[in-house]
GUVEX-556950 format. One record per atom (N, C-alpha, C): x, y, z; residue in one letter. Coordinates in steps of 0.001 Angstrom, whole numbers, padded with zeros to 6 digits, always signed. Layout:
% residues N
XYZA ...
***
This chain:
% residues 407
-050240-001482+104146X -050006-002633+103283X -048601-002571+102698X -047633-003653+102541X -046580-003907+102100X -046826-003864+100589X -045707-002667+100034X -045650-002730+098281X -044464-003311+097916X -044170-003916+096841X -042964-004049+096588X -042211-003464+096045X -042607-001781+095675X -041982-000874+095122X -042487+000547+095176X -042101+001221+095047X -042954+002601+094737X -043130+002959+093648X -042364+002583+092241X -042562+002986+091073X -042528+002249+090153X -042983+001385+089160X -042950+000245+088292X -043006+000776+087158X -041651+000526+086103X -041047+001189+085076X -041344+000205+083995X -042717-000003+083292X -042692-001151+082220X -041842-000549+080835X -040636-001202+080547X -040174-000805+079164X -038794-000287+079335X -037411-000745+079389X -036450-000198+079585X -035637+000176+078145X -036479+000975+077494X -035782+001616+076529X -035362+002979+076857X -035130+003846+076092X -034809+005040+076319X -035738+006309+077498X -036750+006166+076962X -037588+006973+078018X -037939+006184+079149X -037892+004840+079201X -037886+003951+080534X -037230+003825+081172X -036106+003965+081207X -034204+004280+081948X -034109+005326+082183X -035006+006773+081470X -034386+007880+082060X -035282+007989+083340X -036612+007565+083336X -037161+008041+084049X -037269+006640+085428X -036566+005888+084917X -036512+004622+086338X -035293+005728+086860X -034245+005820+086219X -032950+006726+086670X -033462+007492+087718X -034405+008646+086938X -034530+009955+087912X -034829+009308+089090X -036228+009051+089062X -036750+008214+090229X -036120+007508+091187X -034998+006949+090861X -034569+006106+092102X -033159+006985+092390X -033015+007655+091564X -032016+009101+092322X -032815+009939+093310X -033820+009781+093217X -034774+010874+094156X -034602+009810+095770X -034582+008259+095719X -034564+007734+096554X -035837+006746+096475X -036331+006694+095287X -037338+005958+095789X -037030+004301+095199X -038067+003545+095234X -037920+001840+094976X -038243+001859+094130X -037430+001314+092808X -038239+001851+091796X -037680+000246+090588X -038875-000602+090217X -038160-001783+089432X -038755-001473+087771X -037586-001590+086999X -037702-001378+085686X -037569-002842+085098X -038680-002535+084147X -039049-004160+083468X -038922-004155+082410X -038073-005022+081753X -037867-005448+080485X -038012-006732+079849X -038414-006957+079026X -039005-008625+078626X -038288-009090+077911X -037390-008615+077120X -036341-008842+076838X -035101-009378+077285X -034652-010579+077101X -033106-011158+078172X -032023-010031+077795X -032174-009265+077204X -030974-008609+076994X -031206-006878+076766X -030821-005585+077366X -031906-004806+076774X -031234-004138+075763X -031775-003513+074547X -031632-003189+073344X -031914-004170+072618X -031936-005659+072895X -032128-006584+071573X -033572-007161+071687X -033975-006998+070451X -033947-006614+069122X -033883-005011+069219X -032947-004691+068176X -033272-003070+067826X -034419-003263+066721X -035016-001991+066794X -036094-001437+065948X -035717-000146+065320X -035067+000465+065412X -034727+001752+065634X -033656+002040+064187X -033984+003109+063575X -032941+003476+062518X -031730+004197+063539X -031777+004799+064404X -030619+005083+065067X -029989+006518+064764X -031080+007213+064149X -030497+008705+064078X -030802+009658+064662X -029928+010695+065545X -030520+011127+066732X -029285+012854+066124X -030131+013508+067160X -029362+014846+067223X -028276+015054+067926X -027560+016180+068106X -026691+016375+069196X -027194+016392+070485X -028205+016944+070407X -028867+017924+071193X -029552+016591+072398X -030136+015056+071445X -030060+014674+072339X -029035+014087+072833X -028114+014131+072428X -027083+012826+073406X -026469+013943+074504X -026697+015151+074154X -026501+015841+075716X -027978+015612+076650X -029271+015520+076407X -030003+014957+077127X -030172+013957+077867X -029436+012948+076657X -029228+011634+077917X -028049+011496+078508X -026782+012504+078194X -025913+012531+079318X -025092+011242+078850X -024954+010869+077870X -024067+010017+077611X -023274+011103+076274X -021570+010339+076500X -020848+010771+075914X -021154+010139+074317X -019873+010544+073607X -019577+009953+071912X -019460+008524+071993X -019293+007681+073366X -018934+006139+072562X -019599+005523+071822X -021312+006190+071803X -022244+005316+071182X -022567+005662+069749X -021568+006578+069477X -021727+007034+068005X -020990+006540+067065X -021911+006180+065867X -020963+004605+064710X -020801+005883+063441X -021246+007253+063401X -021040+007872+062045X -021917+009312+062155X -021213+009963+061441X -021641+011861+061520X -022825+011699+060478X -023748+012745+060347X -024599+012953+058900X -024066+014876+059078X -024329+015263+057736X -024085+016279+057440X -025627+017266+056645X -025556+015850+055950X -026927+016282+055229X -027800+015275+054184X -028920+016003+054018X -029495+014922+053567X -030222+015310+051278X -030481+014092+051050X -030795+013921+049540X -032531+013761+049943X -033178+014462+049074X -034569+014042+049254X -035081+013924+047639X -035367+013121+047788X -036410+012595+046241X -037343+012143+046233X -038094+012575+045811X -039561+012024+044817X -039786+010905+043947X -040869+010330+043968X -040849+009476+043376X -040825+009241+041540X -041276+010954+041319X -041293+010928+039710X -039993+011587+039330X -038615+011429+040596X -037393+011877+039803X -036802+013170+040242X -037572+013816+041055X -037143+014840+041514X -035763+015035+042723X -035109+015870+042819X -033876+015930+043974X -033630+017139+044174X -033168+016673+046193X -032681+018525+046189X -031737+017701+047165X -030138+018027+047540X -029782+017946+048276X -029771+019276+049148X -029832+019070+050750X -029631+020250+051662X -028768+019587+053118X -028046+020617+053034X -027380+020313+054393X -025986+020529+053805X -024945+019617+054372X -023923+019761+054197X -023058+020687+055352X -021105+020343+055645X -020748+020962+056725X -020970+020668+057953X -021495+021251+058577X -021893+020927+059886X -022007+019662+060637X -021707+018415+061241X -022682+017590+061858X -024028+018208+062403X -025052+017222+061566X -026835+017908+061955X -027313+016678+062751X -026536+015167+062302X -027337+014277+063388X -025890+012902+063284X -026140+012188+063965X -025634+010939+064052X -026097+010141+064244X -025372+008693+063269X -025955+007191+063496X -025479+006612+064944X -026306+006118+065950X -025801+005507+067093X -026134+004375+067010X -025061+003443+067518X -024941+001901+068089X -026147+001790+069406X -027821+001480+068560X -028627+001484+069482X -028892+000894+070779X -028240-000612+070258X -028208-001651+071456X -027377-001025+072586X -026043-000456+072118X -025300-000034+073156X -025525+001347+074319X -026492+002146+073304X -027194+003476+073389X -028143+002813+074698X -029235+001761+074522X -030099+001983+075787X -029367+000989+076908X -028411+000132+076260X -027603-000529+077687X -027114+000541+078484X -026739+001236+077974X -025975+002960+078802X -026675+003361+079351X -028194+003819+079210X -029263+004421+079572X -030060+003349+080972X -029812+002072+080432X -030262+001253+081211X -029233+001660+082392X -027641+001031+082702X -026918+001103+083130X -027000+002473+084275X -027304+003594+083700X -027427+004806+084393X -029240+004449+085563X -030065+004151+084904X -030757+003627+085787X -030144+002839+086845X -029790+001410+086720X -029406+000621+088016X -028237+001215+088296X -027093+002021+088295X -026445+002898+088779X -026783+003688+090092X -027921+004155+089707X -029226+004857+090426X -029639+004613+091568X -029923+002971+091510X -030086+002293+092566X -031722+001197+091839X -032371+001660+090446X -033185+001064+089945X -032821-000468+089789X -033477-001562+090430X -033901-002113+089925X -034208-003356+089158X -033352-003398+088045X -033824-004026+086171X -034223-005307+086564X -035512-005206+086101X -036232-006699+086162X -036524-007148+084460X -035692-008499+084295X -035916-009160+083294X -037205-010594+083150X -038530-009327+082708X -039702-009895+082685X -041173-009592+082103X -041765-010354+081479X -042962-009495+080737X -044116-009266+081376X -044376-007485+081567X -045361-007172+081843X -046789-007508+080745X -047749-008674+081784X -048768-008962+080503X -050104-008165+081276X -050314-007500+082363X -051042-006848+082664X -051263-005992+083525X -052034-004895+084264X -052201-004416+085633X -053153-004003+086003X -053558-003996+087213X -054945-003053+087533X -054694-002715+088813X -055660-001468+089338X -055918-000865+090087X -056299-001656+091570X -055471-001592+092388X -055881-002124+093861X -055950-001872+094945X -056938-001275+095720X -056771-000284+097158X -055715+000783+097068X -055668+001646+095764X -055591+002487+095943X -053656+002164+095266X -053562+001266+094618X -051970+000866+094331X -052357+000217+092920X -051245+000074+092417X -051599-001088+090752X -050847-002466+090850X -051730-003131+090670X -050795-004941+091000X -050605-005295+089800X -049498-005549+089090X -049305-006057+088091X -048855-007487+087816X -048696-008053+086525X -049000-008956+086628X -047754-009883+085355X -046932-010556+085879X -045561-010664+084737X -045174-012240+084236X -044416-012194+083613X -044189-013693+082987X -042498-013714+082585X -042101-014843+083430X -040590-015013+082926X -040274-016836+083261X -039857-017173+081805X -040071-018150+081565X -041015-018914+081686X -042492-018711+081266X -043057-019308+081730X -043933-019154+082919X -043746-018880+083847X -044113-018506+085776X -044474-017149+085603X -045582-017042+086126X -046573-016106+086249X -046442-015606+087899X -046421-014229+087808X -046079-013814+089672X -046619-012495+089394X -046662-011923+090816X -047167-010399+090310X -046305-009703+091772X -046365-007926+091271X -045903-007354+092116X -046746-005813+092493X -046711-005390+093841X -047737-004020+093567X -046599-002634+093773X -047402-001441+093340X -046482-000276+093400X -047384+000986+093527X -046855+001552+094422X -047619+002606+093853X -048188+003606+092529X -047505+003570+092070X -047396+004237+090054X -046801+003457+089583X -047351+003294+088591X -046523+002182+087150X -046421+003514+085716X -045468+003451+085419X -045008+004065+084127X -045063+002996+083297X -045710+003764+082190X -046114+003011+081169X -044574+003306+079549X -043532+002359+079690X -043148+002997+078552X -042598+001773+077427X -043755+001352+077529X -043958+000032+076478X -044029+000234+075508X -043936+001261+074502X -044106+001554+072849X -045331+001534+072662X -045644+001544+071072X -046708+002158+070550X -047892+000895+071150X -048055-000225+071364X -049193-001262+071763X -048529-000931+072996X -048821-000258+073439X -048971-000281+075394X -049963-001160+076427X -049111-001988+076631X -050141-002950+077435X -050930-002145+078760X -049697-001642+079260X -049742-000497+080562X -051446+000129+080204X -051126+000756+078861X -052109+001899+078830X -053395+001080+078366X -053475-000492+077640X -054538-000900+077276X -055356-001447+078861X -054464-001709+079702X -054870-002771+081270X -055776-001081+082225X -055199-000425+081907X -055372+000090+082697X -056171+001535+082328X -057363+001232+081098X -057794+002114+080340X -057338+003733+079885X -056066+003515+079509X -055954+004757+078731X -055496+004584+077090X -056077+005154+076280X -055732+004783+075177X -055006+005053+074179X -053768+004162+073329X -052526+004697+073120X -053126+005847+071478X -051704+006141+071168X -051803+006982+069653X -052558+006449+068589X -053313+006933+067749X -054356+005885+066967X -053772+005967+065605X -053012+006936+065041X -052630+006755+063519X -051136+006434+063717X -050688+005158+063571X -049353+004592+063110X -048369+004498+061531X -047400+004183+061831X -046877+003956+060822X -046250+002533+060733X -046509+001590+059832X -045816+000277+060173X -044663+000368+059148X -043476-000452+059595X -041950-000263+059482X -041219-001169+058622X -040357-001410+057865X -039538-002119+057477X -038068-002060+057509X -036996-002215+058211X -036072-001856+058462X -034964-002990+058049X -033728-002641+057280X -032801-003437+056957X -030962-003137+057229X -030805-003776+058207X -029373-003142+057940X -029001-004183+057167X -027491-003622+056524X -026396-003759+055681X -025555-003208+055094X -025508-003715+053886X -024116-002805+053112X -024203-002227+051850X -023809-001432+051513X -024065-001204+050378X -023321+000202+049624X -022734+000356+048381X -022297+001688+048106X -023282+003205+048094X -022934+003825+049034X -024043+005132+049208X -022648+006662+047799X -023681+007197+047707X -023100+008530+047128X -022795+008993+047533X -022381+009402+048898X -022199+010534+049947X -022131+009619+051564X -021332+009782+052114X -021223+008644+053164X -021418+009840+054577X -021925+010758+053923X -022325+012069+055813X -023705+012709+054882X -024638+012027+053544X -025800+012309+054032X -026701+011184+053877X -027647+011471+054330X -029167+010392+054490X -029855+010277+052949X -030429+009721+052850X -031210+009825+051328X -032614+009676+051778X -033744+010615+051742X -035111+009951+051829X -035933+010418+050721X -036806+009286+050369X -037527+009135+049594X -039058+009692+050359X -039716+010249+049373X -040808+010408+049654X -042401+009964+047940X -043574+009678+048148X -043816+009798+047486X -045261+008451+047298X -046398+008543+047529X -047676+007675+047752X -047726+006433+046985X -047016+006399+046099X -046592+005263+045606X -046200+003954+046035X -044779+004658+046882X -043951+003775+047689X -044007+003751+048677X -044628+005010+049411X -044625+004517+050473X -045954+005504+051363X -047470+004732+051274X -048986+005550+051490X -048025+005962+052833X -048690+007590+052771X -048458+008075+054033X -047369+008579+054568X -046200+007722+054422X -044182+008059+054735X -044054+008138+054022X -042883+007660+054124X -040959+007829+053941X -040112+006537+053443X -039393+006836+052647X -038204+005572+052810X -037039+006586+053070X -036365+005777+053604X -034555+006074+053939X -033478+005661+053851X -032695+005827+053893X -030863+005055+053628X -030411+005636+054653X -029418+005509+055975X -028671+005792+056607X -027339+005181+056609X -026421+006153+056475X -024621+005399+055931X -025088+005357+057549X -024001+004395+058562X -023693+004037+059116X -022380+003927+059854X -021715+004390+058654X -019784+004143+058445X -019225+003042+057723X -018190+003075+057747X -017306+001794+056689X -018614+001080+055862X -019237+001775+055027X -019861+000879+054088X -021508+000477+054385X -021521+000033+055902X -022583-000022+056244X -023735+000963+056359X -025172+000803+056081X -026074+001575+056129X -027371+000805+056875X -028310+001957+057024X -029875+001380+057154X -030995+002059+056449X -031765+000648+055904X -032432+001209+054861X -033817+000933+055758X -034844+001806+055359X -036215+002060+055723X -037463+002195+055080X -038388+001648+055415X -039357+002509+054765X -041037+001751+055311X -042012+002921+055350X -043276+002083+055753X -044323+002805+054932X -045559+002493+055676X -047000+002891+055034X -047951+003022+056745X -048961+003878+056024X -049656+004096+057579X -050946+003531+056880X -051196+002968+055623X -052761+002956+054873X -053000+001081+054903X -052122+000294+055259X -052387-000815+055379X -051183-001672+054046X -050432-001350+052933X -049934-001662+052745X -048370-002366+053055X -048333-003584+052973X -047202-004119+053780X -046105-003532+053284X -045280-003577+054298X -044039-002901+054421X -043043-003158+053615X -042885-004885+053384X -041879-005494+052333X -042385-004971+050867X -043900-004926+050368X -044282-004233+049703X -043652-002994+049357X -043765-001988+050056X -042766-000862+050121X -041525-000863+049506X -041080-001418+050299X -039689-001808+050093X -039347-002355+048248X -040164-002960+048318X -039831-003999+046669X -040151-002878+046017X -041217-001498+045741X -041790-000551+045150X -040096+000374+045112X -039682+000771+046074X -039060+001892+046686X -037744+001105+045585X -037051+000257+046054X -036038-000671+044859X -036149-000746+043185X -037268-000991+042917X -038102-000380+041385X -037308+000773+040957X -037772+001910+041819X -038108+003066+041780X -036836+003769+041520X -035918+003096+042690X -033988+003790+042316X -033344+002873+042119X -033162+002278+041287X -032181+000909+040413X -031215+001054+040959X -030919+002312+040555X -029034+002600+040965X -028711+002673+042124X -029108+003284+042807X -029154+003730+044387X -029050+002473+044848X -029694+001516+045213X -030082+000240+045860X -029658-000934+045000X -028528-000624+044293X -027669-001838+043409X -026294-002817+044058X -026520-003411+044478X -025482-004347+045231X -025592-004163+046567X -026843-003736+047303X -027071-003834+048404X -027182-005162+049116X -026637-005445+050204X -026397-006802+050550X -026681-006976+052279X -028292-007011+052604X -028750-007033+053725X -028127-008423+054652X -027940-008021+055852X -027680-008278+057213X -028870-008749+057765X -029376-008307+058224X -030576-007912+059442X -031663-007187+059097X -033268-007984+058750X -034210-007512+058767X -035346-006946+060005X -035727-006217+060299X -036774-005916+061344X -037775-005086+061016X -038654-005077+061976X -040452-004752+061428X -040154-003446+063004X -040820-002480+062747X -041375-001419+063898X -042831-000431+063451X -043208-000011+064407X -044282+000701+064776X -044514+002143+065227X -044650+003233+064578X -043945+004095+065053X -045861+004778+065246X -046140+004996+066582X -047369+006418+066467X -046893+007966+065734X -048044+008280+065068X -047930+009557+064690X -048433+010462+065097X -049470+009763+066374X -050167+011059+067114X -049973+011166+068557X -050398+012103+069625X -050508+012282+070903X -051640+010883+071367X -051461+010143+072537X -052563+009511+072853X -053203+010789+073433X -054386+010230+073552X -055503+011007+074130X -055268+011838+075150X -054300+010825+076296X -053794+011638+077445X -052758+010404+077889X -052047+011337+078725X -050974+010442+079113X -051026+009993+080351X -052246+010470+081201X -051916+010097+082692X -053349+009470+083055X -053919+008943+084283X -054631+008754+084855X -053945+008113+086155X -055049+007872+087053X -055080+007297+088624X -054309+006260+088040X -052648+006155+088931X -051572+005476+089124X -050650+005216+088105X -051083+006169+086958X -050399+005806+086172X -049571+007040+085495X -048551+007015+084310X -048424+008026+083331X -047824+006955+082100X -047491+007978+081151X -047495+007153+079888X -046095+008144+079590X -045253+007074+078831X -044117+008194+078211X -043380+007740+077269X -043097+008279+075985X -042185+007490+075136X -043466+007088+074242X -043009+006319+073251X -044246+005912+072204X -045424+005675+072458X -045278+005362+073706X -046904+005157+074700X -047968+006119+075036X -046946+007376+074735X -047535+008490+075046X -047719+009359+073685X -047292+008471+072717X -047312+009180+071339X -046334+010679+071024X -044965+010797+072124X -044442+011337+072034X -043351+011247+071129X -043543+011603+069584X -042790+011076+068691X -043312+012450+067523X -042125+012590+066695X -042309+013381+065933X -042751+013076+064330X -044498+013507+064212X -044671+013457+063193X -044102+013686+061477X -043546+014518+061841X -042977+014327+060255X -041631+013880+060049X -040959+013463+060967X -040195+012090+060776X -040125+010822+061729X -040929+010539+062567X -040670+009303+063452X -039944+008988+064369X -038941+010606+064497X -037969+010480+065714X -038694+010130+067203X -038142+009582+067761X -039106+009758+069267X -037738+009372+070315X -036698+009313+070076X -035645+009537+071521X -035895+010584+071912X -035196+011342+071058X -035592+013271+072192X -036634+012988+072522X -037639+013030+071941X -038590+013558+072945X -039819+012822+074044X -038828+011214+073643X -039283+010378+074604X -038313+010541+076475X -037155+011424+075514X -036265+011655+076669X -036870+012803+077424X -037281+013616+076692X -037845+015045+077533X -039328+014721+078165X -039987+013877+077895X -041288+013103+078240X -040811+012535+079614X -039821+012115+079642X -038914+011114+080695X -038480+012251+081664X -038325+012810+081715X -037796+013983+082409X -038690+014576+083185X -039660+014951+081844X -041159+015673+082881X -041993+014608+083693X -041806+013070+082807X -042821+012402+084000X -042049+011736+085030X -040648+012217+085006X -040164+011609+086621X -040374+012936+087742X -040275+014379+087111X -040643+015348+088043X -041561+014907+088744X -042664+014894+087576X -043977+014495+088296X -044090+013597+089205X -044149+012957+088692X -043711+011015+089727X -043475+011373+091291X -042222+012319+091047X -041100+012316+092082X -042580+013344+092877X -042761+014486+092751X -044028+015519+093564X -045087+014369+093828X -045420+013306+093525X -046761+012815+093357X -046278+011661+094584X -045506+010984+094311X -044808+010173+095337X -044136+010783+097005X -044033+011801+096463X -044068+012828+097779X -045216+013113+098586X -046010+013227+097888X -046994+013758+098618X -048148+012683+098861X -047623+011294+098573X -048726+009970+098509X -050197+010125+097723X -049956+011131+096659X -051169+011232+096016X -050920+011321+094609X -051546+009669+094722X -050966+009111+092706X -052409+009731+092201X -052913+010325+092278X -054524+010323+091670X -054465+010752+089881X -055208+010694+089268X -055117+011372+088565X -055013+012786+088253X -055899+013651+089444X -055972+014880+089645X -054250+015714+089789X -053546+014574+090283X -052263+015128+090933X -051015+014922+089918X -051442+013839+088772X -050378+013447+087835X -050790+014545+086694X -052074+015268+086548X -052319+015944+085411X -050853+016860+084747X -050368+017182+085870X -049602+018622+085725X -048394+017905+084628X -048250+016629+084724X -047116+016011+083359X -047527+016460+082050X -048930+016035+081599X -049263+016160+080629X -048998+017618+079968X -049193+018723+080990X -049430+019943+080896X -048062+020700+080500X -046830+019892+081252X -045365+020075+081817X -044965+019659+079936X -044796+018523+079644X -044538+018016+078640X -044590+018824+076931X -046395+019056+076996X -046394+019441+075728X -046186+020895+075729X -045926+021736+076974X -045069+023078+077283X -043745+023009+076618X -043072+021911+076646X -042063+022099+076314X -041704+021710+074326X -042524+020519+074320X -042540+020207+072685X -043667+020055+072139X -044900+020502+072680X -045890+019862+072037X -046495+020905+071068X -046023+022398+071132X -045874+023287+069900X -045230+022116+068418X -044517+021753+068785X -043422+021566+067851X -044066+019948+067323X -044632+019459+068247X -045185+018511+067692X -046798+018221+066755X -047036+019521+067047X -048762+019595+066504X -048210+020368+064960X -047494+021558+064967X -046601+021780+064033X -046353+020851+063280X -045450+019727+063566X -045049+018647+062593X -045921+017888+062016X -047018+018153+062933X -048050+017226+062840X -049122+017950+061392X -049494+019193+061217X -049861+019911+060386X -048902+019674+059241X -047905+019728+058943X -047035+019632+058159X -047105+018566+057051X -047153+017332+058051X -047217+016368+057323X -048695+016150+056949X -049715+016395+057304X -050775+016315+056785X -051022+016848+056022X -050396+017878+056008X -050220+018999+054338X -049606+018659+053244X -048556+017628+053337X -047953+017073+052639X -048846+015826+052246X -049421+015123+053009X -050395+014177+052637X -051682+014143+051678X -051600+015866+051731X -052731+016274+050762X -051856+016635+049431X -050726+016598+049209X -050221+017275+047699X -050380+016158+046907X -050660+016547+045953X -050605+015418+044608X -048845+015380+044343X -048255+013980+042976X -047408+014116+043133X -046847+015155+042389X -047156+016043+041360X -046590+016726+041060X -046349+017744+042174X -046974+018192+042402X -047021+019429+043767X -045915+019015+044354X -045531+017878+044871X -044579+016922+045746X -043139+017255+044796X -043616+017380+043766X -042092+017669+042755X -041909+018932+042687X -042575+019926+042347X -042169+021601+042727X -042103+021928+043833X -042209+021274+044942X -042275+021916+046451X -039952+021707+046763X -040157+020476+045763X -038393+019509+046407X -037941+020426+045035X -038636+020535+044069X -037491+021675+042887X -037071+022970+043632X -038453+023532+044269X -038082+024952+044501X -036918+025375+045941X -036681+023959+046302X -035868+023973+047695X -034159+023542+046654X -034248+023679+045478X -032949+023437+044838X -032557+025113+044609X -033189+025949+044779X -032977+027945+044812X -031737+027563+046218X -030576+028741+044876X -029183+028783+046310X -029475+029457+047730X -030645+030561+047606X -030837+031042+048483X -031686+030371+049954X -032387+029186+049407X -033157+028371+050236X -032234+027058+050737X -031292+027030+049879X -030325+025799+049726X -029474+026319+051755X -028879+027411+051448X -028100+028309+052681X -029179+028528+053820X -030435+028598+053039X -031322+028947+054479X -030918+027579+055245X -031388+026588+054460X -031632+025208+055013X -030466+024622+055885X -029409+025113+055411X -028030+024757+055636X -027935+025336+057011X -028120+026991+057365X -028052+027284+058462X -029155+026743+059643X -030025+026833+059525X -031550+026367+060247X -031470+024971+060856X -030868+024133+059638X -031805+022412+060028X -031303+022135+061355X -032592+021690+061430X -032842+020963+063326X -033527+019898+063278X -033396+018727+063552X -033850+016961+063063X -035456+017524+064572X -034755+017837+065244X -035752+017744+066555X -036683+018635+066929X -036728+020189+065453X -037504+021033+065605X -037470+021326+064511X -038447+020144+062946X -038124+021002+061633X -039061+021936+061571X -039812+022440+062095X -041075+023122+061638X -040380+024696+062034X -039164+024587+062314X -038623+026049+062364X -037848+026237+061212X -037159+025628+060544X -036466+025671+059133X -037777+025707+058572X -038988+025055+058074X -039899+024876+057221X -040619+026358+057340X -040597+026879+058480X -041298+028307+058429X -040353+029481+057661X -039374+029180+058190X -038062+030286+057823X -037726+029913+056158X -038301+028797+055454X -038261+028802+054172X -039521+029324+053718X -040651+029026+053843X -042080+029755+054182X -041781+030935+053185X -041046+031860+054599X -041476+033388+054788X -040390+033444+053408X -039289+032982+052660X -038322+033009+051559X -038948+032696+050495X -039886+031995+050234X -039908+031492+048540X -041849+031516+048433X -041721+032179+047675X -043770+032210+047563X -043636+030781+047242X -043475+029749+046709X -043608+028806+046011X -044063+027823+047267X -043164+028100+048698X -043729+027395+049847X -044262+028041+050680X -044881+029214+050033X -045905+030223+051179X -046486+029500+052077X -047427+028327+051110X -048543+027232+051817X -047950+026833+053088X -046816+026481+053478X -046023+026116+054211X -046536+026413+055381X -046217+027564+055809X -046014+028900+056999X -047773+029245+056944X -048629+029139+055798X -050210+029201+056608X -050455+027790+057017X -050145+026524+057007X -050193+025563+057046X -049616+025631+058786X -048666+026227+059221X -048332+026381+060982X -048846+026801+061026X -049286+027942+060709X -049935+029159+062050X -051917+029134+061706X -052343+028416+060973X -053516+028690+060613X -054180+028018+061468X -055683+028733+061907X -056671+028282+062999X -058143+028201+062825X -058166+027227+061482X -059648+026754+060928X -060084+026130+062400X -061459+025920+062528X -062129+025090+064085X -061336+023434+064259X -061132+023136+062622X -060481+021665+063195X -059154+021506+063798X -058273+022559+063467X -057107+022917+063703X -057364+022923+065364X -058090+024363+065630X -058475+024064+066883X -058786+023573+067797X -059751+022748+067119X -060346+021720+068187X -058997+020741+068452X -058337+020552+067662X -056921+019609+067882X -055912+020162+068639X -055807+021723+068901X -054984+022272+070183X -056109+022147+071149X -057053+022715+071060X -057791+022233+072592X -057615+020936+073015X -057805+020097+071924X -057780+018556+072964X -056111+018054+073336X -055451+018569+072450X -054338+018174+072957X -052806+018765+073630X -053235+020217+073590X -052355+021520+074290X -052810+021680+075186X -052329+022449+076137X -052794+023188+077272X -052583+024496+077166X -052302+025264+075732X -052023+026338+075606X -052623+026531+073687X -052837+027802+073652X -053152+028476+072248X -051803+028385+071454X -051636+027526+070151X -050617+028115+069384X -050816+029074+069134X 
***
């Protein structure tokens, strides 16, 4: 039977470009779909990323608008610690331009880019026929594997029964302008008040510009948030003068699984995103990586089965999914402090000696290694460090279902 592709890439964001890329570097047919007329627009994205990944995706400095050094964290009843400082620890990137690059390196490749919305797919003699919409006109195309890297509502993964991450965070995002205190660090707010569940944020940007953030995972609206979080720092958020509003969705957990017969999942789809802050480039990029290996062995050997795609899932959280069940404990630990607790945990990280730990350590893309290495320093965050390594049955049962290995 005639396919019209071998690999169908729904989602040309970051983990959808790397892995249309690999794929059609390997040689195969591979069409990446975006529903979007343009790709990057709309951004969703606060835009702060590590070093570490922009050597992953192999793109140079052009896409970088501003350094961070370090960051301000406060509480909602008043508390502050700044940490960081020196070093570049992350940078603001020009997102739109960030996945046109990424895109670009795909059809480079030889991928592809189809400007069109995937609204469904299913399973057909042994291939997936999907099913798209552009302008209007409804057409379909078949492939052997479809990658699913549609974000957190994965159509991919709803059509084709696998089911995405179940605890979210919903988003409020604003760029603009505004006077910051420090133009190389971040400011985040924390604190149940303002924001059930997260975070708010400020990101300088450069010349003046910033992005401000903030959500809830408990059902409270986001603009809500936002109006609370403004209350809360008068000063901070005084002559701020928004640009550009946008809404995002960030999962906070692993889906269930990432693969089945013809398919894999990668990028928010796959709930590959870091719980205790919402990053998900890295490690939608390293998701992208392991499920084009896969792809690429599975397409080799004409056996999309599920039996034969397992080894991604396995490949993947080998590489971060320590680090993500970690983050993932973390913040649930934090979800349990009252707010005072929330205020001696950010006092006792104002000690010079924890101040230098932090300074040397921080890693945006692996905090649960600074958070241990402060741990084992200050009794005050002992809780911390039993909070990683501890193995009550529920703990457990949550690496069994979602590791392939014993923390």
């Amino acid at each position: 039977m005639h396919l019209d592709c071998d690999a169908a890439v729904v989602g040309a964001g970051p983990a959808g470009s790397r892995t249309a890329r690999n794929l059609a570097a390997a040689g195969f047919r591979v069409r990446l779909f975006e529903e979007h007329r343009s790709v990057g627009v709309p951004s969703h994205c606060s835009g702060l990323i590590s070093l570490r990944t922009l050597r992953e995706a192999e793109i140079g400095e052009e896409a970088i608008l501003h350094r961070i050094t370090g960051a301000y964290v406060h509480t909602q009843s008043g508390a502050e610690v700044a940490l960081g400082g020196g070093a570049t620890r992350a940078v603001a990137i020009d997102r739109v331009a960030w996945d046109r690059a990424l895109a670009e390196q795909a059809q480079h490749a030889g991928a592809d880019l189809v400007r069109a919305r995937v609204t469904g797919a299913e399973r057909e003699n042994g291939h997936v026929r999907l099913t798209t919409q552009t302008d209007g006109r409804t057409s379909t195309i078949t492939a052997r594997l479809i990658v699913g890297a549609d974000g957190a509502h994965s159509r991919v993964a709803r059509s084709l029964g696998l089911l995405g991450p179940r605890t979210k965070s919903y988003n409020l995002g604003i760029e603009g302008r505004m006077d910051v205190r420090r133009a190389d660090f971040v400011h985040v707010f924390v604190g149940q008040g303002m924001a059930p569940g997260w975070f708010g944020w400020i990101i300088p940007t450069g010349e003046g510009g910033v992005r401000v953030g903030i959500g809830s995972t408990n059902g409270l609206k986001p603009v809500e948030c936002y109006q609370r979080l403004v209350l809360a720092f008068p000063q901070l958020f005084a002559g701020i003068e928004p640009c550009r509003m946008y809404g995002g969705t960030i999962p906070l957990e692993f889906a269930p699984r990432s693969y089945a017969d013809n398919v894999l999942l990668v990028g928010d789809a796959a709930g590959q995103v870091k719980p205790f802050s919402g990053g998900g480039i890295y490690t939608g990029l390293v998701g992208a990586r392991h499920a084009a290996a896969t792809a690429i062995e599975a397409l080799q050997r004409d056996d999309v089965s599920a039996h034969n795609l397992r080894s991604y899932e396995k490949r993947w959280k080998r590489e971060i999914g320590r680090e993500l069940l970690r983050s993932l404990r973390f913040r649930r630990f934090g979800l349990a402090l009252s707010e005072g607790e929330v205020e001696r945990v950010v006092r006792a990280l104002n000690a010079p000696g924890l101040q230098s730990l932090a300074e040397r350590h921080a890693d945006i893309d692996y905090p649960s290694r600074v958070l241990l290495r402060l741990a084992r320093s200050a009794p005050a965050l002992a809780m911390l460090g039993w909070v990683a390594v501890r193995r009550p049955r529920t703990t457990w049962d949550l690496v069994r279902a979602h590791l392939p290995f014993a923390v």
